[in-house]
N, C-alpha and C positions, 0 to 999 in steps of 0.2 A: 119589672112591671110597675113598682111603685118605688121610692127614694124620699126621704126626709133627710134634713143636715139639723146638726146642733153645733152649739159654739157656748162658749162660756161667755158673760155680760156681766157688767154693772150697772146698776139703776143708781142714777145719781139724785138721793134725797135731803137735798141740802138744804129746802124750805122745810123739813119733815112733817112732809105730806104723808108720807105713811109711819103714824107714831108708833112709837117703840122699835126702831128700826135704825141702825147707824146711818148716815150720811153717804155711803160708798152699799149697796145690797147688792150680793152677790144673785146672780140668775142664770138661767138656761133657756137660749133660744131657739125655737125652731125655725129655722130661715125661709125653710121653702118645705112644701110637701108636694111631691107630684107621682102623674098616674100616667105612663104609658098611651097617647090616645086609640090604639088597640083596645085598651083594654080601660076605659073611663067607663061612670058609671054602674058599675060593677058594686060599689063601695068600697074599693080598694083605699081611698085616701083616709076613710074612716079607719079603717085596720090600722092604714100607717100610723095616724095618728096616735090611736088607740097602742100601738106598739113604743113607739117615742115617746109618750106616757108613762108607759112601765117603765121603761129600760132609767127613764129620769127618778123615778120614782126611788130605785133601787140604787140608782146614784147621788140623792139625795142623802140618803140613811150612812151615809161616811164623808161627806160634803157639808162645806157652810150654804148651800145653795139655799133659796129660798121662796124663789118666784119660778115660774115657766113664764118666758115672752114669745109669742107668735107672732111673725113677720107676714099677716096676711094678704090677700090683694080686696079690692074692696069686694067681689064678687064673693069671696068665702066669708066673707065677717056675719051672713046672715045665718049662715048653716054653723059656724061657732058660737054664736050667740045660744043658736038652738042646742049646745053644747056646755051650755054651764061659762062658756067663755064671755069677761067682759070686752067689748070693743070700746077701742081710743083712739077716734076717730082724729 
């Protein structure tokens, strides 16, 4: 019904835009999240979310990992934002 991908990234900080940070930061992407059109609406993409979260979270805690990046389409950037997420437009 619903599906997310992760992938392993680097964010390349080599102005060190983000201080106290090596030049190479290690991160976790979520590429895509989707929902069955059966079954949209529902909230299902929230769970996923809310599931890829954890599962990062807990892969975090034995990783140098350090950021989450979300690969969004511009239509969800408003409902993440409502999510504590910054958008980079």
């Amino acid at each position: 019904m619903a599906f997310y991908t992760l992938s392993n990234i680097t964010i390349f900080n080599e102005f060190g835009k983000v201080k106290g940070y090596p030049k190479q930061i290690p991160a976790i992407l979520i590429g895509r999240i989707g929902v069955d059109i059966h079954h949209q609406g529902k909230g299902l993409s929230k769970q996923a979310l809310s599931d890829a979260l954890k599962g990062i979270k807990k892969f975090s805690l034995f990783s140098g990992m350090a950021f989450v990046v979300i690969d969004a389409k511009n239509e969800s950037l408003e409902i993440l934002s409502n999510l504590w997420f910054c958008a980079n437009r």
